[in-house]
N, C-alpha and C positions, 0 to 999 in steps of 0.2 A: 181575356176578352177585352175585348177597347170600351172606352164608357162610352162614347156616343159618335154618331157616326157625320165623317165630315161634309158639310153642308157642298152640296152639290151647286155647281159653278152657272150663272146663264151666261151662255155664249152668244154673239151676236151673229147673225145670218151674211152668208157672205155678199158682196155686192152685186156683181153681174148674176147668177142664178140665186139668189135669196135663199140657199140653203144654208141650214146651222152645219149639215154633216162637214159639207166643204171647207166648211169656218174649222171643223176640230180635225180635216185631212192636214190642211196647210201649216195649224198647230203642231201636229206630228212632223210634217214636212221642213219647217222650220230650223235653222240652226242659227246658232248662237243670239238670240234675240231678233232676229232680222224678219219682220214679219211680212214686211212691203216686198222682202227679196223674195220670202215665197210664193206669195200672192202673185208676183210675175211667174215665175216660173211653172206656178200652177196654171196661169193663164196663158201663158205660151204652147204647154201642152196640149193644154183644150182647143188651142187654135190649128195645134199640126195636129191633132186628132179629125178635129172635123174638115180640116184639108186631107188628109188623107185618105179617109172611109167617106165623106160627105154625107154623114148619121150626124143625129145629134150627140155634142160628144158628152154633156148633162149624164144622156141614158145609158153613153160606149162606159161610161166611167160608174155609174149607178153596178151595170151587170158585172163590172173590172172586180170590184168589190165582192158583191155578191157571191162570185166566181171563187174568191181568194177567202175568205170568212169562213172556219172551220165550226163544225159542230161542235165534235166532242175533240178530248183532251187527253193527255195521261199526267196522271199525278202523281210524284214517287208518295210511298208510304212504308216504313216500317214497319211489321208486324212479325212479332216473336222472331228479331234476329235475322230479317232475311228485308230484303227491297221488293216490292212491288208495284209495278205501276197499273195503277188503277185507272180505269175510262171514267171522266165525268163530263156529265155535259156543260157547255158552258153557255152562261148569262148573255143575253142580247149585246149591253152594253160592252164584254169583253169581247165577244165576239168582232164587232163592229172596231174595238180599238187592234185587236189582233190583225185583222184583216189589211185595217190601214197601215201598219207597220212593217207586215211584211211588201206590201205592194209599194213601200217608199225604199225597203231596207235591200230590195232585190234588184228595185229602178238603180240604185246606186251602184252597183255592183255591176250592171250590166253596162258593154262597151257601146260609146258611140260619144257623142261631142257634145256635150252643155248637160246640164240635169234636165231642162224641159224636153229635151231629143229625146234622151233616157226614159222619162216618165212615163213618155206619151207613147213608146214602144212596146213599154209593161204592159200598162194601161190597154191599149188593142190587143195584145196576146192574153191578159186575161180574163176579155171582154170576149174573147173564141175559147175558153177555156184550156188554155195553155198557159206558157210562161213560167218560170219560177216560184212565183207569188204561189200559183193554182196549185204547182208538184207538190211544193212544201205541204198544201192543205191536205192534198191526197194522201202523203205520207204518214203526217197526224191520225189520219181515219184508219191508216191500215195497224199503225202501232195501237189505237185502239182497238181495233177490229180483232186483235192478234192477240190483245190481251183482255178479251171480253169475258175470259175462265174466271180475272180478278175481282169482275162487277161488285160482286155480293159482298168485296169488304167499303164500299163509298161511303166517306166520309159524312 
């Protein structure tokens, strides 16, 4: 067991929507220190977003999430010699960091020209619940779903 648990970080709210989440999306989004280059890129998106659908893209990107944020989980576990993966549900907070990772880690992967193109493509597709980001979550639920026989060993 750990002795104590690490103090939890305040983050500052981003500028143009004054949200914190957005502040810890761009964190995730971020490579090699460059926080300003995410921050464009984040805000590039949000501009062919709301060019695109003419919504606000605040709430295309709120549902993008929502959309892509998985319940529950599977866990390997050992027990007497054999693997099993066990469903657990997961914590807001993970939740919320899972969600943004795959919607960054699928943006990248997907074809088209700049990361803000890329983003902003995720982003609408998993704001209609589609896209990569969404499949992945579905998948998650159904490996749980599939192994709900193992509930009764959770940790």
């Amino acid at each position: 067991m750990r002795k104590r648990k690490p103090k939890k970080r305040i983050i500052q709210p981003d500028p143009r929507f004054n949200d914190i989440m957005v502040t810890q999306f761009v964190n995730n989004l971020m490579w090699a220190g460059k926080k300003s280059v995410a921050f464009k890129i984040f805000y590039d998106a949000m501009d062919k977003i709301q060019e695109r659908t003419g919504e606000d893209p605040h709430k295309i990107w709120k549902d993008a999430l929502n959309n892509a944020m998985p319940a529950v989980e599977v866990r390997s576990r050992r027990i007497g010699g054999a693997t099993f993966q066990i469903p657990t549900e997961i914590r807001a907070a993970r939740r919320m960091s899972i969600g943004m990772k795959w919607v960054i880690r699928f943006s990248r992967a997907r074809s088209g020209k700049g990361m803000a193109e890329k983003l902003a493509a995720e982003l609408i597709a998993a704001s209609k619940n589609e896209g990569a980001s969404v499949k992945r979550k579905e998948d998650t639920h159904k490996m749980a779903e599939s192994n709900r026989a193992f509930a009764h060993f959770r940790v």
